[in-house]
N, C-alpha and C positions, 0 to 999 in steps of 0.2 A: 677576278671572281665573276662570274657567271650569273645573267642578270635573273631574277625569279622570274619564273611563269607566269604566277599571278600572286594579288596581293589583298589581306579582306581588306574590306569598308569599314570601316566604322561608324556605330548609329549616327554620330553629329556628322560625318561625310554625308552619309545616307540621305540626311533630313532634308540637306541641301539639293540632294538630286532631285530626291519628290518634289522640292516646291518649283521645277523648272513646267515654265508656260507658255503656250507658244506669245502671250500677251505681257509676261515679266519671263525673261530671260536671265537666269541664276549665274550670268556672266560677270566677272570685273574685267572693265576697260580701262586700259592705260595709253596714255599717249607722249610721251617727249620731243622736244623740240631740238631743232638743231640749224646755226646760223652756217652751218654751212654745208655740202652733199656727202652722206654718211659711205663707207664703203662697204659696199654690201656685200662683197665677199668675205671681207673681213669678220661682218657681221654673223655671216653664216657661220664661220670658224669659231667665234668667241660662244654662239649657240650651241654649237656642239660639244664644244671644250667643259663650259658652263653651267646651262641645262641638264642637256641630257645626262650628265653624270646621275639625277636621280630619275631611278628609273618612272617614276609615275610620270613624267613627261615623252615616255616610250609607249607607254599604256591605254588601252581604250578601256572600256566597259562591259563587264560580261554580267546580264540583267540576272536576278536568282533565277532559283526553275520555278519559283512561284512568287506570287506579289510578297506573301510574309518572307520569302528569306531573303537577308543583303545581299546586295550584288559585291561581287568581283572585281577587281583592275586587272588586271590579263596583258601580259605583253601582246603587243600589236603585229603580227609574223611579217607585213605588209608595210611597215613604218618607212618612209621615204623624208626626210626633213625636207625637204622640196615642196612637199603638199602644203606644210604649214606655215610657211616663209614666202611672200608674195609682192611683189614690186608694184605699184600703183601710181598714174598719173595725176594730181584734179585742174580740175578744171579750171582756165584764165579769168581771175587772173592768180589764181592759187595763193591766198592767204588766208586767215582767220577765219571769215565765212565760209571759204568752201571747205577748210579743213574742218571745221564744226561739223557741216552736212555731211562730212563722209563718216565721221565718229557717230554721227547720229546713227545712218545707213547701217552701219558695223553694228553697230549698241545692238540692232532692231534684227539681226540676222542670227540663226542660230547655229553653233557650232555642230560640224558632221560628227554624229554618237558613234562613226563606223573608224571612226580616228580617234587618238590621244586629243583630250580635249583641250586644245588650245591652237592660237594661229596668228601670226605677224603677219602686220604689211606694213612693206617700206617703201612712203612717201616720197618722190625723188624733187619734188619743184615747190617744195612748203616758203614762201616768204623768201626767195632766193638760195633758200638753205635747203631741210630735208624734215620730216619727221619718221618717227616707227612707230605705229600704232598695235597695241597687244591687246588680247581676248582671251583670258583664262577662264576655265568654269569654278566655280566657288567647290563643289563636291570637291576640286584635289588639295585645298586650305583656303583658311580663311586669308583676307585680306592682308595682313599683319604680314603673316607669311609670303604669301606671292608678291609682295610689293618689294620686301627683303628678297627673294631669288632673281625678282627682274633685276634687282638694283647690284645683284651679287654680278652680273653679268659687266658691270663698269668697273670703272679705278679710278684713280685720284688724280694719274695722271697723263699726257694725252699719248706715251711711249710707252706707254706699263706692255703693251704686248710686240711680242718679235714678228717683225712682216712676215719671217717664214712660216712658224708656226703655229700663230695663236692663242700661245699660251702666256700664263703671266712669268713676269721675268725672275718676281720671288718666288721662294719656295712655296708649295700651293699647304693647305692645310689637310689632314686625312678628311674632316668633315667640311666641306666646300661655304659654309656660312660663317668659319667656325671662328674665322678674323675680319667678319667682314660688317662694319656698322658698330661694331659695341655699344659707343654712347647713344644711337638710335635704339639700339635694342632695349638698353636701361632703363631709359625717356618714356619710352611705350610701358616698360615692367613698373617702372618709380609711380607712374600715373592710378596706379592703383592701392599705393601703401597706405592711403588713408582709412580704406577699408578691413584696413586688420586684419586681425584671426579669422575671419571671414573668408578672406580669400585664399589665404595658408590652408582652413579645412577644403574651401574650391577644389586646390590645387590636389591635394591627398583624394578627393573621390571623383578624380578625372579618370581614374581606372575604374571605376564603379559607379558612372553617373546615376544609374536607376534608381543611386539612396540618396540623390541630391533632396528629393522633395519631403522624403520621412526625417531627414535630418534636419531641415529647416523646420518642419513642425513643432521640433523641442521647443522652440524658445518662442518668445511670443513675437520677436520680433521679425522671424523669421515665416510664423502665420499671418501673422498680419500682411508681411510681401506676399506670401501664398494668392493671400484674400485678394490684395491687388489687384493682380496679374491675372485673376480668374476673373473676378468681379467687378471690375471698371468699366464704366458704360462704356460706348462705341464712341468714337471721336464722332464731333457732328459733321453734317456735311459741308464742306467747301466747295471753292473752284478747284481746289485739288484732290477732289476723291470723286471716284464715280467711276462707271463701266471702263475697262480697259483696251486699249487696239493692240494691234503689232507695233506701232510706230513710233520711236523715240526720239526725242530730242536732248541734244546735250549741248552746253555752252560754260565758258569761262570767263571768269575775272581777267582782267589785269593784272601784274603783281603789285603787292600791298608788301611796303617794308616792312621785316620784323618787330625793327624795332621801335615803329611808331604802334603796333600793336601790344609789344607792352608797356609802350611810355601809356598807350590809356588804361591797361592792366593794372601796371603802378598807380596811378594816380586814383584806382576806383578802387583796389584792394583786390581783383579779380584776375581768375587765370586766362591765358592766350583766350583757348577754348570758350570760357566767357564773353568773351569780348565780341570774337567771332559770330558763335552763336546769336546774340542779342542785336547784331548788326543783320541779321540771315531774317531774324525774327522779323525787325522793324521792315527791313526787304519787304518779305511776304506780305506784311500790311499793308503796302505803298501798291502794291500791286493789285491790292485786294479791290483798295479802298477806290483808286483809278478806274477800275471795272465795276463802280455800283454794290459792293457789298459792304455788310454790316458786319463792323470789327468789333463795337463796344462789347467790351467783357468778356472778346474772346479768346480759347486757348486751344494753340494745335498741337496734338500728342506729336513728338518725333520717338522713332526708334534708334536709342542710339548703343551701337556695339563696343563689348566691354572688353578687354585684354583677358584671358586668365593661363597666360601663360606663365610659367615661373621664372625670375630675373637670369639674364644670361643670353646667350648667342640660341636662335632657333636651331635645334638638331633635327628636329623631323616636320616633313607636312601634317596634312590636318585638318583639322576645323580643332583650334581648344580656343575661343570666346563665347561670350554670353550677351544677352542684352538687357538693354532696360527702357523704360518708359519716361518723357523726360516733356513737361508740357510746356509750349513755347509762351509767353505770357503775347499775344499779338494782339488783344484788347487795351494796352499799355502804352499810352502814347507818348509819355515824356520818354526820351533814351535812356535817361542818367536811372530813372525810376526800373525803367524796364531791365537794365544792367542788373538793380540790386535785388528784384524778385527773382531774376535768372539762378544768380549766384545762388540764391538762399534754398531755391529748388533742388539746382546740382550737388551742394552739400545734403542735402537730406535722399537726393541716392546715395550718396556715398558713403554714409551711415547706416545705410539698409542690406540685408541678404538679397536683394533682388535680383543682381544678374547672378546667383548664384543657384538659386530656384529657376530662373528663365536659363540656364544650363540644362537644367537636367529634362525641360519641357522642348527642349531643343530634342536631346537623345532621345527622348520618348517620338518626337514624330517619325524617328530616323528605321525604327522597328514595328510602327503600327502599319497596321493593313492600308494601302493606298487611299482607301475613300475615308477611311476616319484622318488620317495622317492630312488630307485636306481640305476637312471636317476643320479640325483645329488652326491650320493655316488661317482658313476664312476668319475664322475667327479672332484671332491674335490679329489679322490683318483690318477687321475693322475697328480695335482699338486704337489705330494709330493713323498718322496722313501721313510721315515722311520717315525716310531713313537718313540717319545725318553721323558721319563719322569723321575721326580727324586725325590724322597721322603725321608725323614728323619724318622729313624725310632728310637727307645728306646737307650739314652747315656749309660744307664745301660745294666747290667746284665739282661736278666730276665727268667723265668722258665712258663713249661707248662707241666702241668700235676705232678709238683713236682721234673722236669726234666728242667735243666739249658738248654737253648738252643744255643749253637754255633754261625750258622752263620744264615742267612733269605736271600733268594731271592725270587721276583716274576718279571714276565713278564705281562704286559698289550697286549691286543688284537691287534691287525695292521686293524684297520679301514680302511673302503676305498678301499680294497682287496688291499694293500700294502704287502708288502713280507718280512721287517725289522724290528724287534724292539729290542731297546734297556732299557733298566729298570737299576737306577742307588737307591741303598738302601744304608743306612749308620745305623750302630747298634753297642754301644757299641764300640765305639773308631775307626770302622773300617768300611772302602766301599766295594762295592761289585757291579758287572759289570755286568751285565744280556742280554744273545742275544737274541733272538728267532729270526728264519728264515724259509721262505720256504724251504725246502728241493732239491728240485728243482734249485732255482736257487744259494744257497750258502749250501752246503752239507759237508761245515768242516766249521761250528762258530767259533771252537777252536782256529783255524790259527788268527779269528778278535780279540779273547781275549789275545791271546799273544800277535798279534801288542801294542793291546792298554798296555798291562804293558811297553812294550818297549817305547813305545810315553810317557807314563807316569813321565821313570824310565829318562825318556833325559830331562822335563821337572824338575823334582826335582835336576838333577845335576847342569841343568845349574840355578836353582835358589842358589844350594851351593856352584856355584864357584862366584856367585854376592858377595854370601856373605861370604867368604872366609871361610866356615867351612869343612875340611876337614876331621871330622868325619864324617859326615853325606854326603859328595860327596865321602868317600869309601863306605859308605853303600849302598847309590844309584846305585855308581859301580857294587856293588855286586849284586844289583837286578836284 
């Protein structure tokens, strides 16, 4: 079958194009690891095999013929996979640091609009091993999505593809996601069941978002999110908000076992993401408070992105999530305290129409006129200081290109010309902590990824002395 010519946007694709800045770059970066040197033909083969089967990875951008009508995806007549696939040295003694500085580099560069918006480079001398570093634009799906198509690109195991021809040795599926992750896909869809009939109606006026916002009006508890979301003061100002540059920084955790994240889970009554979060929180105050600022009483709005996809295997790209508003308690200085305001906040979105109304104000910027469309951006963007997301990624092992892969992080974009974000991955028994920041106004992430193992490492002791295990409160000691 014969690929389309071209293909519409959709207002929530749309939204995401407008808020692109030469200052916040509407890009997710992903990066994996690998203990040892990837083969990059091979890589190339399983790209073509993989990818490009959907065509929006063939596709650039055809702008409307006027600012009010959506733009276009338009096959690329000119499409070379060569351009977007690139081999890269760093520099000695090439480990951790220098591979940070070049993600940072990458974060801060913006993809060619005159190409299909996306582009590899593969790292040949990472830690004696290799990494691949990826930059997708957010307008061809949201996170959820493009994390699933990179990830649809491996296998479970290090033979699955034939040296000759790169393809896999099972029978492939007609829709290329359509066996690939399950329980990740459910994990992300289950994460929402608490919201109810809420998000069942979400899901039915994803064909008509424009009625998200008249339909939330009915009930009161759906104006009252309304009221919210329009009427919330501005988050105050921090070390983390303020004028933006081109220049980002990003940095990572260590891995953090799963399972000591829910042994403090279990022990507090609270989910992964709780846990996480509260450790992220106490972070940000350690950092704050290091630098001379004043934390009594205070609270940093994050934005954090909501799933509303329907349960089941992804069929198509996109953008189908939503956001919400989610206030960090960092005036909070006991942990165990700060845990249990976390929790009690998180349930009371969860009980609200919220991302369900911030859907439809999503579609709404994706069809307004360029200057109201970032009218409204400013605005949403100074309700809030960070973007904080969190996604589960493969319990297993898995391999790309024939090559077992390590560790995975990626960074989502800071909407809203925000200047923080946070990305929380989990792969394979273990978490991984992800900053991105302006450069400008937080020019050492590293200092926030230490706090948080420290806020972490106080939070697993004090759930081993609840429960009197004193191997595991030496271990934490030791952390």
């Amino acid at each position: 079958m014969a690929a389309r010519r071209t293909e519409a946007f959709t207002s929530a694709d749309a939204a995401w194009l407008r808020m692109e800045d030469p200052t916040n770059l509407m890009m997710i970066t992903g990066v994996l690891m690998f203990d040892e040197p990837i083969n990059v033909a091979r890589l190339h083969r399983v790209i073509e095999e993989r990818l490009l089967v959907f065509d929006r990875f063939r596709m650039r951008v055809k702008p409307g013929r006027t600012s009010n009508v959506l733009p276009e995806w338009e096959i690329d007549p000119y499409f070379n996979l060569n351009a977007h696939i690139h081999r890269i040295a760093l520099p000695a003694p090439g480990g951790k640091r220098e591979l940070q500085a070049l993600v940072s580099d990458l974060m801060s560069t913006p993809l060619d609009f005159s190409k299909p918006l996306w582009h590899f480079h593969i790292v040949e001398n990472y830690n004696g091993g290799s990494a691949a570093l990826c930059r997708l634009h957010h307008a061809i799906a949201d996170g959820i999505a493009l994390v699933q198509v990179l990830l649809s690109l491996t296998d479970e195991q290090r033979d699955a593809l034939s040296a000759a021809g790169g393809v896999r040795q099972d029978t492939r599926a007609a829709n290329p996601i359509e066996s690939f992750l399950l329980p990740a896909v459910r994990s992300l869809s289950n994460a929402l069941t608490s919201a109810g009939t809420i998000i069942d109606e979400g899901r039915e006026l994803l064909s008509d978002p424009a009625r998200v916002i008249d339909v939330a009006r009915t009930g009161v508890s759906g104006a009252q999110a309304l009221n919210k979301l329009l009427f919330m003061p501005s988050d105050p100002l921090t070390l983390f908000k303020g004028a933006l540059g081109v220049q980002k920084r990003a940095a990572w955790s260590e891995p953090i076992p799963l399972d000591d994240v829910k042994r403090v889970g279990g022990m507090f009554r609270c989910t992964i993401n709780d846990v996480l979060l509260n450790a992220v929180a106490g972070a940000l105050r350690r950092y704050m408070i290091n630098r001379g600022a004043v934390v009594e009483g205070l609270n940093i709005r994050a934005v954090v992105p909501v799933n509303l996809r329907p349960p089941g295997p992804i069929t198509e790209l996109g953008n189908r999530f939503s956001l919400v508003f989610l206030d960090l308690p960092i005036g909070i200085e006991d942990p165990f305290d700060r845990l249990l305001e976390l929790k009690r906040r998180m349930e009371g979105i969860k009980s609200s129409p919220e991302a369900l109304i911030a859907f439809g104000i999503l579609n709404t910027i994706g069809v307004m006129p360029q200057q109201m469309a970032e009218l409204v951006v400013d605005i949403f963007g100074s309700k809030a200081t960070a973007v904080m997301t969190n996604v589960p990624g493969p319990r297993q092992r898995i391999y790309l290109a024939g090559s077992p892969i390590r560790q995975i992080m990626f960074w989502v974009p800071q909407a809203g010309h925000l200047g923080l974000g946070v990305s929380i991955f989990s792969y394979a028994g273990d978490v991984l902590i992800g900053i991105a920041v302006d450069a400008g106004l937080v020019p050492d992430p590293d200092t926030i990824v230490a706090a948080f193992h420290t806020e972490f490492n106080d939070l697993l002791r004090l759930a081993c002395i609840v429960t009197g295990d004193a191997s595991e409160r030496a271990r934490a000691a030791g952390g």
